[in-house]
Residue, then its C-alpha position, 0 to 999 in steps of 0.5 A: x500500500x502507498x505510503x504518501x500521497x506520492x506514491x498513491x498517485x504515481x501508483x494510480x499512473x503507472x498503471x493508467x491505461x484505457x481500453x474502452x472504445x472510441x467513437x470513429x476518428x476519436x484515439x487516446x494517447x497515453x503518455x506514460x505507455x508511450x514516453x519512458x520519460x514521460x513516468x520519469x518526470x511525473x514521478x520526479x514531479x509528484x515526489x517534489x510536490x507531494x511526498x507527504x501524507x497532506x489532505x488536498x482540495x481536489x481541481x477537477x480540469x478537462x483532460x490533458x492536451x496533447x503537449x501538456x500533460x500529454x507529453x509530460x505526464x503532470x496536469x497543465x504542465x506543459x516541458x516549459x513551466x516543468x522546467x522553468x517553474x518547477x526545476x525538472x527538464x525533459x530532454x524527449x519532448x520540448x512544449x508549449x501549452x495555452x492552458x499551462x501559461x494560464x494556469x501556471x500564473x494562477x500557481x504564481x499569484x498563489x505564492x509559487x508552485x510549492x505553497x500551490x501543491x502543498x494545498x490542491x491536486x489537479x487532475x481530469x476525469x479522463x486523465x489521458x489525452x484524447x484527440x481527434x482526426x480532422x478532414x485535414x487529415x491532421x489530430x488535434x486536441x479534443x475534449x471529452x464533452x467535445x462530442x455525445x459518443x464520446x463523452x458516452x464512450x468515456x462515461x463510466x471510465x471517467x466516474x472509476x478515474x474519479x474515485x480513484x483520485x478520490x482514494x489518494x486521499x484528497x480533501x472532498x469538503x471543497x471540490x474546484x471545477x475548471x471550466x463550465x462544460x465540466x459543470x454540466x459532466x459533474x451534474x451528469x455524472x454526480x447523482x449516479x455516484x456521490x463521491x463528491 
């Protein structure tokens, strides 16, 4: 059994994987079956900001982008922030996220990326990234509410990967929710199962 939170949730990744079916032209990148690196950084990551048995509010976000926690394994955190903030380089993969510059000034306002962690654990319901084939023949991000199939297909993974985060141990008073579309998930999704 882990021992810290750390470890409860390094646990919950190395084993993260979704095997569930998609609606045509929707696929799953999973970044830590792809990239070894990828488990490398998040484990250095978790292991800095989270070694601890501390309770956390829990921010739910929507699930990673493809060069954010896509690529390195840590929600909103695109190779830049992960180096420049939080002193962990990544040699396989150099990206630059929207969502991470957003909410990387948010960490900073609160007082810097240490006094963030010690208080909230982001993560997404579907805690992969999901992209989409367009007619330009080219994958682009996509979101699990972008599309009723998918959020259909996706449904009762996201509900299992929520009381998983649950069970790392997570503060549940105060549950934060980025973004509206998530608001509308958590309605949909709360009264079959009151884990929040």
């Amino acid at each position: 059994m882990p021992a810290t939170f750390a470890e409860s949730v390094i646990a919950y990744n190395s084993h993260l994987q979704y095997d569930g079916t998609l609606p045509q032209g929707f696929k799953v990148l999973n970044p830590y079956l792809e990239n070894p690196e990828t488990m490398e950084v998040m484990t250095q990551f978790y292991q800095k900001y989270y070694n601890d048995n501390n309770k956390r509010k829990f921010i739910i976000g929507i699930n990673p982008s493809r060069h954010g926690a896509g690529v390195t394994g840590v929600p909103f955190t695109d190779t830049k922030r992960l180096e420049q903030v939080c002193g962990i380089s990544m040699q396989s993969a150099h990206t630059h996220e929207v969502s991470s510059v957003f909410l990387y000034d948010m960490i900073e306002a609160y007082g810097g990326a240490a006094a963030f962690y010690s208080r909230f654990y982001i993560n997404s319901p579907f805690p992969l990234a999901i992209v989409r084939h367009t007619q330009n023949g080219v994958w682009l991000n996509a979101n699990y509410y972008d599309d009723p199939a998918l959020f259909a297909s996706v449904k009762a993974f996201m509900i299992e990967s929520l009381i998983n985060h649950i069970n790392t141990g997570l503060d549940t008073s105060e549950v934060y929710i980025l973004g509206k579309k998530k608001c509308v998930l958590h309605s949909k999704t709360q009264p079959r199962s009151q884990f929040v």
